[in-house]
N, C-alpha and C positions, 0 to 999 in steps of 0.2 A: 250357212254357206259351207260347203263341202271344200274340208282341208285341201286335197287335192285341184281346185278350182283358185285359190286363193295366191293372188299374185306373191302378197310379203314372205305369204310360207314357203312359196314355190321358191324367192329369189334366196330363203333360207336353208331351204333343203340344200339346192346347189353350190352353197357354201361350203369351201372343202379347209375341212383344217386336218393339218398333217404335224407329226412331229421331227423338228429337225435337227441339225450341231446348233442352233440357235435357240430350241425350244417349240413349242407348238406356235404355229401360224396358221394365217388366215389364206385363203386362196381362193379365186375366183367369186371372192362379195361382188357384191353391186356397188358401181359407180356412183348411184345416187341412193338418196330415201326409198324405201319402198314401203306406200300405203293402202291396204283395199279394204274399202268400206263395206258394210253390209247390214243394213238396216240397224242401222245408230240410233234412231231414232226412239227403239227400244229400249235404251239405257235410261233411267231417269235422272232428270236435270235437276240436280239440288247439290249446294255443296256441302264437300267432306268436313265439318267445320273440325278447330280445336278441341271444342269438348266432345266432338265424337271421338277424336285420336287418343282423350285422355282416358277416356272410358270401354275403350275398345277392350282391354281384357276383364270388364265386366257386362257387357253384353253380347249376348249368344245368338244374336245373329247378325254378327259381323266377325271379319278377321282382317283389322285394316293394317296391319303392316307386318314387316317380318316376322317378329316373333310374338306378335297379339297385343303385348303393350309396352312400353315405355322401358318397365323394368327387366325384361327380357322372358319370360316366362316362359314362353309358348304353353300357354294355359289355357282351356275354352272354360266359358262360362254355360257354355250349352250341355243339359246333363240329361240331357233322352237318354242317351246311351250309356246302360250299368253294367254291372258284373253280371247280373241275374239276362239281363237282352241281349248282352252281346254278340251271343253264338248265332243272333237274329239279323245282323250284318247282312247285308245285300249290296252287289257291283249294282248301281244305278247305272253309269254311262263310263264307258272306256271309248277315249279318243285318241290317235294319232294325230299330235302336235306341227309332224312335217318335217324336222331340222334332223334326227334321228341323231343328236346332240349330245352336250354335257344339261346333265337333267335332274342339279342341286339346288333347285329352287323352293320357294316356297310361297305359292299363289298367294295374292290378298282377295279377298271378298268385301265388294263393299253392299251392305244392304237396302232393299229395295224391292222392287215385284215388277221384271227380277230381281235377285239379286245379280250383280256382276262379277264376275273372277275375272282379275287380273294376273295372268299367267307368263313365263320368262322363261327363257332357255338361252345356250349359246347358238349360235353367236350375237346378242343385243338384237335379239329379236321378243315381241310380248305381243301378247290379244288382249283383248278384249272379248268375254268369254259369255253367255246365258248361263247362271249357274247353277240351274235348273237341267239343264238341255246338253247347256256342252257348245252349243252352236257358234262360230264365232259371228262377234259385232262388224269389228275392227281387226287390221292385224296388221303391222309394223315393224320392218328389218331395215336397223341401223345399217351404213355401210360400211365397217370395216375392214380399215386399211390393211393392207398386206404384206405391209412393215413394221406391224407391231409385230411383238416377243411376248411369250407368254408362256413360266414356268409349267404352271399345269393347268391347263384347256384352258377352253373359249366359255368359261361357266359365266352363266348370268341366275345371279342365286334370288333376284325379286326386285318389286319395285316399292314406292312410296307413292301414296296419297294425298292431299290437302287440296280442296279447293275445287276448283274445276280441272284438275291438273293431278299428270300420271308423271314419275318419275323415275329412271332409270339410267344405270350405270354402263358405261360404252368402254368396249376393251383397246380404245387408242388414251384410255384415261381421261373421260370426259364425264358429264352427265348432260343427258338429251330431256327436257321436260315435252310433253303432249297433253293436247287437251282430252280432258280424260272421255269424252262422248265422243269425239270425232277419228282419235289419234293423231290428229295434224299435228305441226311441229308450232312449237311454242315460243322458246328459246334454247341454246345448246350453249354449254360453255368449256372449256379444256381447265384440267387441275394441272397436267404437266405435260413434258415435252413423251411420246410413246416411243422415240426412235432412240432413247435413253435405256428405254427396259420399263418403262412406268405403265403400268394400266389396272383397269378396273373392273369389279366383276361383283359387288355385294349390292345389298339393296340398300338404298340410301334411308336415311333415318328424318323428318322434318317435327320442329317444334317451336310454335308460337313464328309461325312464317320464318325461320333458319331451318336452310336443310346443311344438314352433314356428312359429309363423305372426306375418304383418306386417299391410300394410298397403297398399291403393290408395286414388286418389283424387286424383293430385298434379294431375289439372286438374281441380281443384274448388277449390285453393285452401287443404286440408287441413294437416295438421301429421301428417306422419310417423312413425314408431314399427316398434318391434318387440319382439314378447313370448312368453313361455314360459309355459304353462299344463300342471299336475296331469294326467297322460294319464286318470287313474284317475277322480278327481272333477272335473273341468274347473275346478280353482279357480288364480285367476293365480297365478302364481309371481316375475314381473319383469316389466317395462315398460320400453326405453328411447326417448325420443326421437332422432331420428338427426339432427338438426341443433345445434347448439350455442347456446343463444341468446343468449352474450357477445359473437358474432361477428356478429349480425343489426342494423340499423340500426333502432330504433321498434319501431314494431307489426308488422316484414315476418316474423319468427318465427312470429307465429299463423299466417300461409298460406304457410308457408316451403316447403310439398312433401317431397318427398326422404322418399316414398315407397318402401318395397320388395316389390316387386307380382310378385317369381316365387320360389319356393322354395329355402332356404335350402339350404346344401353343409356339411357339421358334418368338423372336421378332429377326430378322434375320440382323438388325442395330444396334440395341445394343449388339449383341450376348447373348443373355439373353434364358435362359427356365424359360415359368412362368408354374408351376406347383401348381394343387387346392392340399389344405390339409384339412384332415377330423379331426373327433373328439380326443377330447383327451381319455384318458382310463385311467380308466372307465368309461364307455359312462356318469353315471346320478351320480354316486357318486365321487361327487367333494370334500367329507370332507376330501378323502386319495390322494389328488393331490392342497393343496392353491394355490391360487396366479393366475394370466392370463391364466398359461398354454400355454404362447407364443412359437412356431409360429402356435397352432392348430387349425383349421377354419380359415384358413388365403390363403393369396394368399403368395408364395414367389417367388421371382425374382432371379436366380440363373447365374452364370456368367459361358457360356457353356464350357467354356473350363479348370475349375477348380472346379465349383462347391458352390464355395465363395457364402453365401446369399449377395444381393446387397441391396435389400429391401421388407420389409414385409408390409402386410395388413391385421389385423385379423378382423372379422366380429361377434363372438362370443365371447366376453373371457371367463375363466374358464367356457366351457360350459356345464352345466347340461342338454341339450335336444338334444343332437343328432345333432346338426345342424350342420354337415359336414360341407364343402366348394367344395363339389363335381362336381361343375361344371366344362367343361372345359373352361377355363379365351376365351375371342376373345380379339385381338386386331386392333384395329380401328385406322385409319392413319387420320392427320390433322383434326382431329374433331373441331369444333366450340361450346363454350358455352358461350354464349352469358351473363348470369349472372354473371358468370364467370371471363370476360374477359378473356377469356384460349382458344389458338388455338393451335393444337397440337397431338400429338398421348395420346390413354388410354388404357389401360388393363379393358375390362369391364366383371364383374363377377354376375351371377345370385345367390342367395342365397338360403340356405333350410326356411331362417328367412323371407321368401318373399321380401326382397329388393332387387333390382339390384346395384349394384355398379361401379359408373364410376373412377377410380384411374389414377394419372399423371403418363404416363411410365417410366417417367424416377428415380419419388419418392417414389411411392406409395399414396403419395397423396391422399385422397379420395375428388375426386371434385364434386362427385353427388349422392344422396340416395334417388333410386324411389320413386317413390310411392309403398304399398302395392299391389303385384301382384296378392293376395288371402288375407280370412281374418285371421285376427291375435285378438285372443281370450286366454286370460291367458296370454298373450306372454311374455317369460320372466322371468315370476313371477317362486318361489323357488317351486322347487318339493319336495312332500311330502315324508315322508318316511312309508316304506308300514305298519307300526302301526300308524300311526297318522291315525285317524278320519274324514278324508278331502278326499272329490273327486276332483281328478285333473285331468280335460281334457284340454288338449291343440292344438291351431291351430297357426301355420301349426303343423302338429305332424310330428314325429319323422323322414320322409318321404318328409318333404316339406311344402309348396313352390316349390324351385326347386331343384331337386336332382342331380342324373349323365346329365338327359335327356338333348339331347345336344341339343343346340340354334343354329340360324341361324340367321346372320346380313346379311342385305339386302342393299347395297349403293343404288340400286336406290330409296328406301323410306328412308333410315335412323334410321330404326328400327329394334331391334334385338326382336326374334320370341320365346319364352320360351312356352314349355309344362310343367304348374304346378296341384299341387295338394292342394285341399282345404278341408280338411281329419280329424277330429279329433281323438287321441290317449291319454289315458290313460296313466299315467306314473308316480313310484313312484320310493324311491331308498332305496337300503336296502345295507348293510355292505355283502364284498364277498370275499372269501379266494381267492388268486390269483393261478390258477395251468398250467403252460406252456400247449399251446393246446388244453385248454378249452376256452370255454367261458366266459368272464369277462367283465359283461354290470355292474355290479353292481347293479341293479335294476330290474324291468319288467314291462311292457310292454302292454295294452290290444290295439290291434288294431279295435275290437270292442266293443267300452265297450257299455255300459247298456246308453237305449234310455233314460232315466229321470237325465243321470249324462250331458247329452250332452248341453252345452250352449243355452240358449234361441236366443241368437244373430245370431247361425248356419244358413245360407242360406240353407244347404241342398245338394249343389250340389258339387259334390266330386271333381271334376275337369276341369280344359279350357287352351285354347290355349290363350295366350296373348301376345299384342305386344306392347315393351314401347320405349322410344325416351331416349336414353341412354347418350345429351346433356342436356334433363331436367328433366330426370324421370319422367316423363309422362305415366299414362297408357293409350294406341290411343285406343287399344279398347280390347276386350275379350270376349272370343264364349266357354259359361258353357259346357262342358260334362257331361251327368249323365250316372252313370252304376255301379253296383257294383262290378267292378274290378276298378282298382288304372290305369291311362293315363302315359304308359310307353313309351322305345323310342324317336328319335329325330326328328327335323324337318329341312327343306333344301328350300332356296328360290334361285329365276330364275332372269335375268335380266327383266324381264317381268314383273317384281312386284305380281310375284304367291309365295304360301310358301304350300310346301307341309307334311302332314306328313298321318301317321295312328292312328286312336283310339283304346282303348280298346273294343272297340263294333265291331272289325274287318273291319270298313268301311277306306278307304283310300280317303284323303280327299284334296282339293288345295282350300286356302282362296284366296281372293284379301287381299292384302298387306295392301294396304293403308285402306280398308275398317273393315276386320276381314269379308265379304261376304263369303257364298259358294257357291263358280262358280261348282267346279263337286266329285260328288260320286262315289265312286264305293266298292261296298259288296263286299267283300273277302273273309271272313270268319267267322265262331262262335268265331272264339278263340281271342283272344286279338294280336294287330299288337305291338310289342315290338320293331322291327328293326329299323334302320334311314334310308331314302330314300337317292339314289345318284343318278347320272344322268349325263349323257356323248350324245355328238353326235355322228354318226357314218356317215362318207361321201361316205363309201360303199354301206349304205343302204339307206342312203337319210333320216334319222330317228334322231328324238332325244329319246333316254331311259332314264325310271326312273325304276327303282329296290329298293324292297321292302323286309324285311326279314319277314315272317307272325309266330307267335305263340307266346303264353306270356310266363311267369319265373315261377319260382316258390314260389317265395318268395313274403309272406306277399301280396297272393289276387294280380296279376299281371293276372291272365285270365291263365285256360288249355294252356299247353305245345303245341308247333306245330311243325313242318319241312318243311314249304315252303318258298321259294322264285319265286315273283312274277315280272314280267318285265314287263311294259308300255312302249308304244310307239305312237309317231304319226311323222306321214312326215311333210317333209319342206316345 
């Protein structure tokens, strides 16, 4: 069925989200569901079971969830494509999606003849996709409300699988499940109140019938959480808060933040969810919150069937800059460190602070602290308040280092693959009345301030792809990008030792692994590539695919808005 013909697209196109003194919103959604079918029938009826979700990052023709498996990897198992073929790359189908959206997702594939892609954009909108073709099945736009707040865009970054059942995250802070062949509605359930500042935007994570999903909002001023909800009947199962409130001073608990706003990583032997947590709130003013501010920029280790912290790792304390924990955690089985002496599994986290961090699974531990992945100028040092007399630019700003952009670990190099940012921002902090569903930074912000305040040490170049040895912190090597849009999106490597992603200059790109070389190009577009590549075999067609989401965000210089998704191919 032709995008342009299709009701859900159309009532998603027409959704207008603008940004305001409140943040981005939503405008003119639909009042109700929007559903249109298109020969469904074509999907095949079998379900997603467990041991396909366990096994998803060892077979290569499937990509059933965000980041291919469990331990976060975005790995394929599919190796058609090497160094020696891949300048043999071919556009198989480039489609207009319709929403001309925030486009940081990351389809899932489930396999089949066809196979199916399940596709996601803003605003809580998804298809149901031929994955062959492109043509949609199905296609489904949530309504949202037009009073939720939402720091940066309307992004719907993917969904979740299991069963007969498609699941995704709604930016009133909810999760809407659908049956995965029809799209009809299932059940919906609310994690919190959205007129708070609270919403949603990751793809949800499910295991052994628990799905997981958290929580944004941490500049609104929100209270943090994370919970496990019935895959079957959407009914909760746990709730924890991720701040402690013996550790918080007064009433700074209620808007304590620490938040965890990307998709959680499930260590599937320990029964553990490691889940990133972002800043505390107020982002820069720390005078109305003393003390560590435990557990915000921190990783927590949550015990998946009650919810209990088991162990933390904070990477900030009391942080005055923004520096999230936004990544999502990988973890890495029987690693070796050799300085060490430690053989064994780690929970490794990329940082906004540019360090990586290698942590004992089982402690938190911190066994390794890269090397600087970009540079770090100010770093650290106390921020001004916007009367004092002092220019304060700091690197990474507010942004990074590393942000959401999700990483890829490659076992056959050994190295996990980060898109950062080497950016500087301005940033002071000033006293703020606290008021539910506004904004509450405490401070502001200049993301370009004036060329004479900028460090004489600044290299210049806004951003690169790098890749570090996460037993030594090691940087192997790093390929600068320059552009003046901000290097959004994730990246995905092959047993072939390729790591693919896209830049903000729209060009779609595969390194060698071990090198940081570029083996092949290809021009896609003006607009900035925001999405994460994934990649599946197809033994119908004799093909291995990579899939691409094209068009940048809106927020904070990410590149013009897009609506494509592009598919690569080459034969076996």
């Amino acid at each position: 069925m032709a995008t342009e013909e299709n009701k859900a697209v159309k009532a998603a196109s027409e959704t207008i989200v603008e940004e305001t003194e409140l943040g981005y919103q939503v405008f003119n959604a639909p009042d109700e569901p929007v559903l249109d079918q298109h020969d469904t029938d074509r999907i095949p009826r079998f379900d997603v079971t467990q041991e396909m979700l366990t096994n998803s990052g060892d077979d290569p023709e499937s990509w059933l969830m965000f980041a291919n498996n469990y331990e976060a990897h975005r790995h394929t198992a599919a190796d058609a494509i090497t160094k020696e073929n891949v300048g043999e790359l071919e556009l198989e189908y480039d489609i207009t999606v319709g929403a001309n959206s925030s486009m940081e997702g990351s389809p899932v594939v489930v396999p089949g003849d066809p196979p199916v892609m399940y596709q996601t954009n803003g605003p809580s909108h998804v298809k149901a996709l031929d994955a062959r073709t492109g043509e949609i099945l199905w296609a489904y736009t949530y309504p949202a409300p037009d009073d939720a707040v939402l720091c940066c865009d309307d992004n719907n970054r993917g969904v979740a699988v299991w069963k007969d059942k498609v699941f995704l995250t709604s930016l009133d802070s909810g999760v809407q499940a659908l049956n995965r062949y029809t799209g009809e509605e299932e059940w919906y359930a609310s994690t919190a109140d959205h007129k708070e500042g609270y919403s949603a935007t990751w793809a949800p994570i499910i295991y052994d019938g628990m799905l997981f999903t958290g929580s944004a909002g941490g500049e609104y001023g929100v209270r943090g959480f994370h919970c496990a909800f019935d895959a079957e009947t959407g009914e909760e199962l746990w709730r924890t808060l991720t701040c402690p409130e013996e550790e918080y001073v007064g009433d700074s608990i209620k808007q304590s933040g620490g938040t965890n706003w990307m998709s959680p990583t499930i260590d599937t032997e320990r029964e553990l969810v490691l889940i990133n947590v972002g800043n505390p709130s107020p982002d820069f003013n720390g005078t109305v919150r003393p003390g560590p501010n435990r557990n915000t920029c921190s990783t927590l280790a949550l015990d998946m069937h009650t919810g209990e912290i088991q162990w933390e790792h904070q990477e900030s304390a009391h942080d005055i800059w923004d520096y999230d924990a936004g990544n999502m955690r990988i973890l890495i089985r029987d690693l070796e460190i050799d300085h060490r002496d430690y053989e064994g599994d780690v929970v490794y986290s990329g940082g906004k602070t540019s360090f990586g961090y290698t942590m004992d699974a089982d402690t938190g531990e911190l066994l390794v602290r890269s090397e600087a992945m970009t540079q770090q100028i100010n770093f650290l040092k106390m921020v001004p308040h916007v009367e004092e007399e002092r220019e304060y630019v700091m690197l990474p700003g507010l942004l990074g280092g590393v942000d959401w952009q999700p990483a890829t670990y490659c076992p056959a190099t050994g190295l996990v693959y980060h898109k950062t940012l080497n950016t500087p921002h301005k940033v002071a902090w000033r006293n703020e009345e606290f008021r539910p569903g506004e904004k509450f930074w405490g401070g502001i912000v200049d993301v370009e301030p004036d060329e004479e305040h900028i460090p004489d040490e600044y290299n210049g170049h806004i951003s690169a792809v790098v890749a570090v040895d996460p037993a030594t912190g090691q940087v192997k090597w790093r390929d600068w990008i320059d552009s003046d849009r901000y290097l959004w999106g994730g990246l995905m490597s092959t047993p072939t030792g390729l790591v693919f992603g896209g830049t903000q200059n729209g060009q779609m790109v595969a390194w060698d692994g071990e090198t940081g070389e570029r083996l092949w190009e290809f021009d896609l577009s003006d607009k900035a590539i925001s999405g994460d590549p994934v990649s599946w075999y197809d033994p119908g067609e004799g093909k291995q695919y990579i899939a691409i989401q094209v068009g940048g965000s809106g927020f904070v210089g990410r590149g013009p808005r897009g609506d494509r998704l592009a598919v690569f191919s080459v034969e076996a």
